[in-house]
N, C-alpha and C positions, 0 to 999 in steps of 0.2 A: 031352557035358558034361565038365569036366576037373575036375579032382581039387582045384582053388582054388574052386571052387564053393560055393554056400552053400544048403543047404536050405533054403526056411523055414518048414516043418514042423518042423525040431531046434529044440527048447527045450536052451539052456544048462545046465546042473544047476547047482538054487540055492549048493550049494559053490563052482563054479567062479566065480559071480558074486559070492559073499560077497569071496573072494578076490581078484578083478578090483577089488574098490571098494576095499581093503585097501592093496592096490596101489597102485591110482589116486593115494589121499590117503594114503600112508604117510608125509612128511615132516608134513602138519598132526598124524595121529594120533600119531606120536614127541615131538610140543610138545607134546602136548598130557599125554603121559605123564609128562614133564620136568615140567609144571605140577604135577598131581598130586604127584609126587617130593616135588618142593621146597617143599609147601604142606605133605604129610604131614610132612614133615623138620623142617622149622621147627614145628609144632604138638607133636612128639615133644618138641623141643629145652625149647618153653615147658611140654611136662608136665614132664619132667625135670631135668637142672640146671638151664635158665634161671631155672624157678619156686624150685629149692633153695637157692640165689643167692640170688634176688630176697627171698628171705624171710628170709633169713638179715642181708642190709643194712636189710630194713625192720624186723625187730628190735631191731638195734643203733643205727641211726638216729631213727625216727621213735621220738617223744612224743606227751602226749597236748598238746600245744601245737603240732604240727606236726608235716611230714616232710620233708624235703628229698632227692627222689628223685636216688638212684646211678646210675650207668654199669649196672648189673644190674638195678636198676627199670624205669631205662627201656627197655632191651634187652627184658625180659621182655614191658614195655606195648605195645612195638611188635611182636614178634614175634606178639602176639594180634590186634592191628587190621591189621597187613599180611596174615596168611592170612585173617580175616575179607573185606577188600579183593577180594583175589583169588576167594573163593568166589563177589560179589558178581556179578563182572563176568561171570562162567563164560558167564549168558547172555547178555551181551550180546556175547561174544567169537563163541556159538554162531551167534548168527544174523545176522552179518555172516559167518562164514564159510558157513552153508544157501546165504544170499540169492546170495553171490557164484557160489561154486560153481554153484549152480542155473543163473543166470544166466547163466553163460561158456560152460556147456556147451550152454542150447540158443540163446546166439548165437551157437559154431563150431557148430553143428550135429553135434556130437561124440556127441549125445542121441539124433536121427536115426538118426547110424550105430551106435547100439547097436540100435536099434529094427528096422532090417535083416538084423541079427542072429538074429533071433527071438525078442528081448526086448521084451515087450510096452512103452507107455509106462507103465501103472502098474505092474507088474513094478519096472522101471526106479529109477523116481519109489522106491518101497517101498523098495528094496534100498540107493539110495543114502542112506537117511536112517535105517534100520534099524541099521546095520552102526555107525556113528557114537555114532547116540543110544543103545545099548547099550552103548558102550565109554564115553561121557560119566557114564550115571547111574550103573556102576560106581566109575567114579574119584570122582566125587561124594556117593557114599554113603561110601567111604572116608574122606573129607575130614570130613563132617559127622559121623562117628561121633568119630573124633580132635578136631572143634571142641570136641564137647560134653564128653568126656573132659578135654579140658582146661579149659573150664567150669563143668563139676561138682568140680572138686579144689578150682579156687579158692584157692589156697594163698597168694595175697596177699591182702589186703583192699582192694582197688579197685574202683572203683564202674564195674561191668561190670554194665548193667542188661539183662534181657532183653528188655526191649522195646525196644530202640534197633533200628534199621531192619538196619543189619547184623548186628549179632549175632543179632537174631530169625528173619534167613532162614537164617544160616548151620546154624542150630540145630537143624535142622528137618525138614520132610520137603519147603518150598519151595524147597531149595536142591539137592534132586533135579528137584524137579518145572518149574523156571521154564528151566532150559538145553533140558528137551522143548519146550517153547513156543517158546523158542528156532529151534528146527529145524523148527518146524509154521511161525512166523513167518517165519521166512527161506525155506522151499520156496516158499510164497505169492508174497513179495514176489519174488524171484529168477522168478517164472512171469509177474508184472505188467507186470517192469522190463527182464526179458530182456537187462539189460548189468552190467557185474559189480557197477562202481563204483553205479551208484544203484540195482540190486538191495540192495547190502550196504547203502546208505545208507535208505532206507527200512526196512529189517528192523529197523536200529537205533532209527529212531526209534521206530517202531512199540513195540516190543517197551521203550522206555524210558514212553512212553504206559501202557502196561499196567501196568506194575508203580509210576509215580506213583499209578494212579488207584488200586491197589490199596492201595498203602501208607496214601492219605488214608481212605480205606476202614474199610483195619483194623481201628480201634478201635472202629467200630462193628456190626462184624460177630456178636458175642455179645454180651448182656444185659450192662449194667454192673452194679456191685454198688453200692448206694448206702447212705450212713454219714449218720445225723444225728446233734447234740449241742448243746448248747450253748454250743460251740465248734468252729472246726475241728479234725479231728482226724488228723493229717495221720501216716501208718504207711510204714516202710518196704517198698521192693523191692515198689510196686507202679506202675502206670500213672492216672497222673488225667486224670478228663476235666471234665465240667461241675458246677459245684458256684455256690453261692450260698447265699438264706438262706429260711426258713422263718415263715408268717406260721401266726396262731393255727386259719384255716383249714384245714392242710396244704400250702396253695401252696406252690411252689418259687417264687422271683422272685430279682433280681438283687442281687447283697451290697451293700445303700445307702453300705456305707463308716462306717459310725455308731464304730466304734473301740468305745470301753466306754462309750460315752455312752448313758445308762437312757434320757433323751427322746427321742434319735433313733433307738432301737429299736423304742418305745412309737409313737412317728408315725407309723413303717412299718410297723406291726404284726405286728415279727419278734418269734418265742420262741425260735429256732436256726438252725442252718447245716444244709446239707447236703455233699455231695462223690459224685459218682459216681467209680467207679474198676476197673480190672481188676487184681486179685491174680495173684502167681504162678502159682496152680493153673488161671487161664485162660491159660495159654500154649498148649497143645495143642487147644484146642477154637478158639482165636482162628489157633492155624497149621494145625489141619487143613479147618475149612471157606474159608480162603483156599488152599489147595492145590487143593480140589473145582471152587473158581472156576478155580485156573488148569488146572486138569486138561480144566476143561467148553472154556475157551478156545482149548488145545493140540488137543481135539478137533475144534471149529469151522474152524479154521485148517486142519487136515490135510483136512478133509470137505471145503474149499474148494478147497484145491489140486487135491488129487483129481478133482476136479467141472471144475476149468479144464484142467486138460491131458487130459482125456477129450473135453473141449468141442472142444479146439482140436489134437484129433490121431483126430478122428474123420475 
Protein backbone atom coordinates (compact mmCIF):
# COMPACT_ATOMS: atom_id res chain seq x y z
CA UNK A 1 0.00 0.00 0.00
CA UNK A 2 1.65 3.35 -0.62
CA UNK A 3 1.59 6.31 1.47
CA UNK A 4 -1.24 8.27 -1.09
CA UNK A 5 -3.51 5.72 0.17
CA UNK A 6 -6.61 6.50 1.78
CA UNK A 7 -8.12 4.57 4.76
CA UNK A 8 -11.66 4.51 5.07
CA UNK A 9 -11.73 3.69 8.49
CA UNK A 10 -10.09 7.60 9.07
CA UNK A 11 -12.80 9.90 9.97
CA UNK A 12 -11.66 13.49 9.19
CA UNK A 13 -11.86 15.60 12.49
CA UNK A 14 -14.80 17.71 12.47
CA UNK A 15 -12.26 20.92 12.69
CA UNK A 16 -10.44 19.84 9.71
CA UNK A 17 -13.84 19.64 7.91
CA UNK A 18 -15.32 23.06 9.42
CA UNK A 19 -12.25 24.42 7.80
CA UNK A 20 -12.40 22.67 4.45
CA UNK A 21 -16.09 24.10 3.91
CA UNK A 22 -14.63 27.62 5.05
CA UNK A 23 -12.36 27.26 2.40
CA UNK A 24 -14.53 25.92 -0.06
CA UNK A 25 -16.94 29.04 0.02
CA UNK A 26 -14.55 31.67 1.31
CA UNK A 27 -15.30 34.24 -1.51
CA UNK A 28 -19.44 33.74 -0.82
CA UNK A 29 -18.70 34.02 2.96
CA UNK A 30 -16.36 37.36 2.58
CA UNK A 31 -19.91 38.87 0.62
CA UNK A 32 -21.50 38.03 2.72
CA UNK A 33 -19.54 39.72 5.56
CA UNK A 34 -19.26 42.94 3.21
CA UNK A 35 -23.30 42.72 3.42
CA UNK A 36 -23.50 42.63 6.88
CA UNK A 37 -20.69 45.64 7.06
CA UNK A 38 -22.48 47.96 4.98
CA UNK A 39 -26.02 47.16 6.30
CA UNK A 40 -24.51 47.65 9.96
CA UNK A 41 -22.88 50.88 8.63
CA UNK A 42 -25.72 52.50 7.05
CA UNK A 43 -28.17 51.54 10.09
CA UNK A 44 -25.25 53.37 12.46
CA UNK A 45 -25.18 56.22 10.05
CA UNK A 46 -29.40 56.51 10.34
CA UNK A 47 -28.97 56.18 14.22
CA UNK A 48 -26.53 58.82 14.37
CA UNK A 49 -25.87 61.94 12.22
CA UNK A 50 -28.26 60.95 9.57
CA UNK A 51 -31.13 60.95 12.11
CA UNK A 52 -29.46 64.37 13.91
CA UNK A 53 -29.68 65.99 10.35
CA UNK A 54 -32.72 64.62 9.56
CA UNK A 55 -34.32 66.23 12.66
CA UNK A 56 -32.67 69.12 12.68
CA UNK A 57 -34.23 70.16 8.80
CA UNK A 58 -37.62 68.72 9.93
CA UNK A 59 -37.77 71.25 12.57
CA UNK A 60 -36.80 74.12 10.70
CA UNK A 61 -38.75 73.13 7.85
CA UNK A 62 -41.85 71.32 8.38
CA UNK A 63 -45.28 73.04 9.81
CA UNK A 64 -48.17 72.12 10.88
CA UNK A 65 -49.40 72.73 7.27
CA UNK A 66 -46.80 70.59 5.74
CA UNK A 67 -43.18 69.44 5.21
CA UNK A 68 -41.29 69.59 2.33
CA UNK A 69 -38.62 66.75 2.79
CA UNK A 70 -34.69 67.88 2.51
CA UNK A 71 -31.62 66.20 0.90
CA UNK A 72 -31.15 64.89 4.98
CA UNK A 73 -34.83 63.57 5.12
CA UNK A 74 -34.55 61.89 2.49
CA UNK A 75 -31.14 60.38 2.97
CA UNK A 76 -32.24 59.36 6.42
CA UNK A 77 -35.74 57.75 4.79
CA UNK A 78 -33.86 55.78 2.46
CA UNK A 79 -30.97 54.74 4.46
CA UNK A 80 -33.91 53.03 6.68
CA UNK A 81 -35.88 51.27 3.79
CA UNK A 82 -32.54 50.25 1.83
CA UNK A 83 -31.14 48.09 4.95
CA UNK A 84 -34.76 47.10 5.80
CA UNK A 85 -34.56 45.86 1.68
CA UNK A 86 -31.42 44.10 2.21
CA UNK A 87 -32.37 42.28 5.55
CA UNK A 88 -35.37 41.27 3.40
CA UNK A 89 -33.72 39.35 0.74
CA UNK A 90 -30.92 37.72 3.24
CA UNK A 91 -33.20 34.71 2.47
CA UNK A 92 -33.79 34.58 -0.50
CA UNK A 93 -30.11 35.34 -1.30
CA UNK A 94 -29.52 32.14 1.09
CA UNK A 95 -31.18 29.68 -0.82
CA UNK A 96 -30.26 30.28 -4.13
CA UNK A 97 -26.83 30.06 -2.97
CA UNK A 98 -27.94 26.21 -0.52
CA UNK A 99 -29.74 25.17 -3.75
CA UNK A 100 -26.80 26.01 -6.13
CA UNK A 101 -24.12 24.94 -4.24
CA UNK A 102 -25.87 21.71 -3.38
CA UNK A 103 -26.52 21.00 -6.61
CA UNK A 104 -23.01 21.69 -8.46
CA UNK A 105 -21.47 19.55 -6.08
CA UNK A 106 -23.38 16.48 -6.56
CA UNK A 107 -23.55 17.03 -10.36
CA UNK A 108 -19.47 17.19 -10.52
CA UNK A 109 -19.61 14.51 -8.11
CA UNK A 110 -17.29 16.70 -6.06
CA UNK A 111 -19.89 15.08 -3.00
CA UNK A 112 -18.84 11.68 -3.91
CA UNK A 113 -15.30 12.39 -3.73
CA UNK A 114 -15.64 13.77 -0.21
CA UNK A 115 -17.73 10.71 0.57
CA UNK A 116 -14.41 8.50 -0.23
CA UNK A 117 -12.96 10.26 2.00
CA UNK A 118 -14.61 8.95 4.88
CA UNK A 119 -16.93 11.47 5.11
CA UNK A 120 -20.17 10.14 5.54
CA UNK A 121 -23.00 11.77 3.18
CA UNK A 122 -24.88 13.09 6.19
CA UNK A 123 -21.72 14.02 7.89
CA UNK A 124 -21.21 15.91 4.65
CA UNK A 125 -24.85 17.23 4.05
CA UNK A 126 -24.46 18.69 8.14
CA UNK A 127 -21.16 20.26 7.75
CA UNK A 128 -21.75 21.99 4.59
CA UNK A 129 -24.88 23.80 5.89
CA UNK A 130 -23.80 24.21 9.46
CA UNK A 131 -20.71 26.24 9.03
CA UNK A 132 -22.81 28.85 6.74
CA UNK A 133 -26.09 28.95 8.66
CA UNK A 134 -24.02 29.85 11.75
CA UNK A 135 -22.20 32.61 10.31
CA UNK A 136 -25.54 33.85 8.57
CA UNK A 137 -27.88 34.02 11.99
CA UNK A 138 -24.86 35.73 13.48
CA UNK A 139 -24.60 38.62 11.02
CA UNK A 140 -28.33 38.70 11.10
CA UNK A 141 -28.84 39.08 14.63
CA UNK A 142 -26.38 42.00 14.36
CA UNK A 143 -28.44 43.55 11.87
CA UNK A 144 -31.89 43.24 13.50
CA UNK A 145 -30.47 44.35 16.74
CA UNK A 146 -29.18 47.74 14.89
CA UNK A 147 -32.71 47.66 12.86
CA UNK A 148 -34.55 48.03 16.05
CA UNK A 149 -32.09 50.47 17.59
CA UNK A 150 -32.75 52.67 15.10
CA UNK A 151 -36.41 52.03 15.29
CA UNK A 152 -36.99 52.61 18.76
CA UNK A 153 -35.05 56.24 18.59
CA UNK A 154 -37.29 57.27 16.15
CA UNK A 155 -36.00 60.51 16.10
CA UNK A 156 -38.06 61.76 13.14
CA UNK A 157 -41.67 61.67 13.00
CA UNK A 158 -42.34 59.42 9.96
CA UNK A 159 -44.78 57.06 9.62
CA UNK A 160 -42.56 53.77 9.99
CA UNK A 161 -45.43 51.45 10.93
CA UNK A 162 -44.52 48.20 12.34
CA UNK A 163 -46.55 46.26 10.68
CA UNK A 164 -45.48 46.84 7.16
CA UNK A 165 -44.05 43.58 5.83
CA UNK A 166 -40.49 44.78 6.01
CA UNK A 167 -40.16 46.46 8.73
CA UNK A 168 -42.06 43.67 10.75
CA UNK A 169 -39.55 40.92 9.63
CA UNK A 170 -36.60 43.10 9.94
CA UNK A 171 -37.53 43.68 13.57
CA UNK A 172 -37.66 40.58 14.67
CA UNK A 173 -36.62 37.27 15.38
CA UNK A 174 -38.02 36.28 11.56
CA UNK A 175 -35.34 37.86 10.22
CA UNK A 176 -32.92 35.35 11.93
CA UNK A 177 -35.12 32.68 11.57
CA UNK A 178 -36.38 32.89 7.49
CA UNK A 179 -32.32 32.79 6.00
CA UNK A 180 -32.43 29.03 8.24
CA UNK A 181 -35.30 28.06 5.96
CA UNK A 182 -33.44 29.45 3.53
CA UNK A 183 -30.67 26.66 3.59
CA UNK A 184 -33.12 23.76 4.71
CA UNK A 185 -35.02 25.06 1.30
CA UNK A 186 -32.21 25.23 -0.87
CA UNK A 187 -30.27 21.66 0.46
CA UNK A 188 -33.82 20.25 -0.73
CA UNK A 189 -34.27 21.69 -3.72
CA UNK A 190 -30.36 21.64 -4.81
CA UNK A 191 -30.84 17.34 -3.97
CA UNK A 192 -34.16 17.43 -6.39
CA UNK A 193 -32.69 19.45 -9.19
CA UNK A 194 -29.17 18.19 -8.92
CA UNK A 195 -28.08 21.20 -11.56
CA UNK A 196 -27.14 24.47 -10.12
CA UNK A 197 -29.08 26.86 -12.37
CA UNK A 198 -32.69 25.18 -11.49
CA UNK A 199 -31.57 23.94 -8.06
CA UNK A 200 -31.18 27.75 -7.29
CA UNK A 201 -34.33 28.47 -9.30
CA UNK A 202 -36.56 26.42 -7.40
CA UNK A 203 -35.21 27.14 -3.86
CA UNK A 204 -36.28 30.69 -4.84
CA UNK A 205 -39.40 30.09 -5.68
CA UNK A 206 -40.07 28.04 -3.15
CA UNK A 207 -38.93 29.83 -0.38
CA UNK A 208 -40.75 33.06 -1.99
CA UNK A 209 -44.06 30.67 -1.69
CA UNK A 210 -43.53 30.48 1.84
CA UNK A 211 -43.10 33.52 3.05
CA UNK A 212 -46.39 35.08 0.59
CA UNK A 213 -48.37 32.45 2.33
CA UNK A 214 -47.08 33.54 5.62
CA UNK A 215 -47.29 37.12 5.24
CA UNK A 216 -51.15 36.71 3.95
CA UNK A 217 -51.24 34.75 7.17
CA UNK A 218 -50.02 37.04 9.62
CA UNK A 219 -52.74 38.86 10.55
CA UNK A 220 -54.47 36.18 11.53
CA UNK A 221 -52.25 34.34 13.44
CA UNK A 222 -53.28 35.94 17.14
CA UNK A 223 -56.90 36.89 18.26
CA UNK A 224 -57.74 40.49 17.10
CA UNK A 225 -58.68 42.96 19.42
CA UNK A 226 -62.16 44.36 18.51
CA UNK A 227 -63.49 48.23 19.21
CA UNK A 228 -67.16 49.06 19.18
CA UNK A 229 -68.87 52.59 19.32
CA UNK A 230 -71.17 54.38 17.81
CA UNK A 231 -68.92 55.44 15.57
CA UNK A 232 -65.72 54.28 14.03
CA UNK A 233 -63.13 54.78 16.18
CA UNK A 234 -60.09 54.66 14.28
CA UNK A 235 -56.55 54.93 16.84
CA UNK A 236 -53.17 55.18 15.98
CA UNK A 237 -50.04 52.90 15.27
CA UNK A 238 -52.12 50.04 14.98
CA UNK A 239 -53.11 47.27 12.19
CA UNK A 240 -56.98 47.00 10.97
CA UNK A 241 -58.44 44.30 9.85
CA UNK A 242 -62.32 43.58 9.51
CA UNK A 243 -64.83 45.98 10.85
CA UNK A 244 -68.25 46.85 9.87
CA UNK A 245 -71.50 47.64 11.69
CA UNK A 246 -73.54 46.35 14.66
CA UNK A 247 -77.26 45.50 14.55
CA UNK A 248 -79.38 45.54 18.08
CA UNK A 249 -78.84 41.79 18.16
CA UNK A 250 -75.03 41.87 18.62
CA UNK A 251 -74.39 40.75 14.92
CA UNK A 252 -71.39 42.03 13.13
CA UNK A 253 -72.80 42.65 9.31
CA UNK A 254 -71.53 44.68 6.63
CA UNK A 255 -71.29 48.72 7.01
CA UNK A 256 -74.76 49.50 4.71
CA UNK A 257 -73.08 52.85 3.84
CA UNK A 258 -76.12 54.87 5.68
CA UNK A 259 -73.72 57.99 6.27
CA UNK A 260 -75.79 59.89 9.35
CA UNK A 261 -78.86 59.08 7.80
CA UNK A 262 -81.37 57.88 11.30
CA UNK A 263 -83.73 55.71 8.58
CA UNK A 264 -81.01 54.00 7.05
CA UNK A 265 -79.61 52.98 10.24
CA UNK A 266 -83.00 52.05 11.68
CA UNK A 267 -83.74 49.78 8.31
CA UNK A 268 -80.70 48.00 8.89
CA UNK A 269 -81.05 47.59 12.39
CA UNK A 270 -77.57 49.09 13.05
CA UNK A 271 -76.87 50.68 16.86
CA UNK A 272 -72.83 50.94 16.01
CA UNK A 273 -69.70 49.93 14.37
CA UNK A 274 -67.24 47.67 15.01
CA UNK A 275 -63.27 47.28 13.93
CA UNK A 276 -61.14 44.54 14.61
CA UNK A 277 -57.56 45.30 14.89
CA UNK A 278 -53.95 44.38 16.29
CA UNK A 279 -52.23 47.13 18.60
CA UNK A 280 -48.51 47.47 19.04
CA UNK A 281 -48.36 45.18 21.99
CA UNK A 282 -49.34 42.27 19.48
CA UNK A 283 -46.25 42.63 17.67
CA UNK A 284 -44.13 39.85 19.41
CA UNK A 285 -46.80 37.33 19.95
CA UNK A 286 -47.92 37.95 15.90
CA UNK A 287 -43.78 37.62 15.24
CA UNK A 288 -42.98 34.90 17.54
CA UNK A 289 -45.77 32.23 16.60
CA UNK A 290 -44.85 32.95 12.81
CA UNK A 291 -41.19 32.20 13.64
CA UNK A 292 -42.53 28.72 15.39
CA UNK A 293 -44.23 28.18 11.94
CA UNK A 294 -41.04 28.94 10.06
CA UNK A 295 -38.89 27.13 12.54
CA UNK A 296 -41.56 23.91 12.34
CA UNK A 297 -40.99 24.42 8.17
CA UNK A 298 -36.99 24.83 8.35
CA UNK A 299 -37.26 21.54 10.31
CA UNK A 300 -39.52 19.68 7.81
CA UNK A 301 -37.21 20.74 4.86
CA UNK A 302 -34.03 19.60 6.63
CA UNK A 303 -35.77 16.06 7.84
CA UNK A 304 -36.41 15.84 4.07
CA UNK A 305 -33.30 16.36 2.74
CA UNK A 306 -31.86 14.23 5.09
CA UNK A 307 -34.24 11.46 4.37
CA UNK A 308 -33.38 11.87 0.47
CA UNK A 309 -29.73 11.66 0.38
CA UNK A 310 -29.75 8.68 2.85
CA UNK A 311 -32.37 7.31 0.13
CA UNK A 312 -30.24 7.79 -2.64
CA UNK A 313 -26.64 7.21 -1.25
CA UNK A 314 -27.62 4.04 0.50
Amino acid sequence: MTALAVDATVRPRPARMWRAVLRLHRAVLIGWAVLVAAVSGVLLWAYGPGASAARADWQRKCTAHGCDWSSAISLYHTAYTAAEAMIGWVPYLVAIWAGAVLARELERGTARLAWTQGVTPTRWLATTLAVPAVLVTAGSTLMVLLHRLLFDAHKVPMSWNWWNDETFTANGTLAVVYPLLGFAVGALAGQLQRHALTGAGLAIAVMGLARTTLSFARPHLWPWVTSTGSDYQPSRNVLYGDGGAVTSTGAHIADPMCRDSTTCLKAHDVTGFYSEYHPASHFWPLQLVETGIALALTALAVAAAFTLLRRRTA
